[in-house]
C-alpha positions in Angstrom: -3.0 -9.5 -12.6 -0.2 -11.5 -14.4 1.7 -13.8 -12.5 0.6 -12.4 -8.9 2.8 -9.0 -9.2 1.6 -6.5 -7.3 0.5 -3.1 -9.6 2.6 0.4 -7.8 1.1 3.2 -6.7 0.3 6.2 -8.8 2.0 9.3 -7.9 0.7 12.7 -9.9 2.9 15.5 -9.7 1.7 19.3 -10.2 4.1 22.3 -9.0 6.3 20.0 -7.3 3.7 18.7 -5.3 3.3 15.1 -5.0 -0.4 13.5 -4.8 -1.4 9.9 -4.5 -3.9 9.3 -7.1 -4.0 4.6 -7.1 -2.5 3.0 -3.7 -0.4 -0.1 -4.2 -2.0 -3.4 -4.3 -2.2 -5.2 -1.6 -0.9 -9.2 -1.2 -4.8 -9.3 -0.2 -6.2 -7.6 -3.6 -4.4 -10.0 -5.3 -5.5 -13.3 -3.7 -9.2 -12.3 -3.2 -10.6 -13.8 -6.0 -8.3 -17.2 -6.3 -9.9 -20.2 -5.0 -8.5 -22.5 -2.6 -8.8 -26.1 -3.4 -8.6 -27.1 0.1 -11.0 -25.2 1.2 -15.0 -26.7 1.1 -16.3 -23.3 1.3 -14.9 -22.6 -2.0 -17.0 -23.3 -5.2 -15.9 -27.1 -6.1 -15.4 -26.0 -9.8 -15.0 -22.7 -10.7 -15.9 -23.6 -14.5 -19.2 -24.4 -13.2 -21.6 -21.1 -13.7 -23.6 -22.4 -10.7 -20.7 -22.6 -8.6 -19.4 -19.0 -8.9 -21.1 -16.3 -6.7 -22.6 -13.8 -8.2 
């Protein structure tokens, strides 16, 4: 996601009745993936194929 913003929720509306449909993302959906430098469980190079999880 661009610049670490979190993405809103989606409301759908039908009959004046309002529905969640996507929650709101979470400060935690957006750092899962990023890789902490500091930390030695983290791949050393994330360029590296063999260093990413699969």
């Amino acid at each position: 996601n661009y610049n670490h913003v979190a993405r809103p929720p989606v409301v759908a509306v039908r009959d004046g009745i309002a529905r969640l449909i996507v929650r709101r993302e979470t400060e935690e959906d957006l750092l899962r993936l990023d890789i902490d430098p500091a930390d030695p469980a983290d791949p050393a190079d994330p360029a590296d194929p063999a260093a990413v999880p699969r």
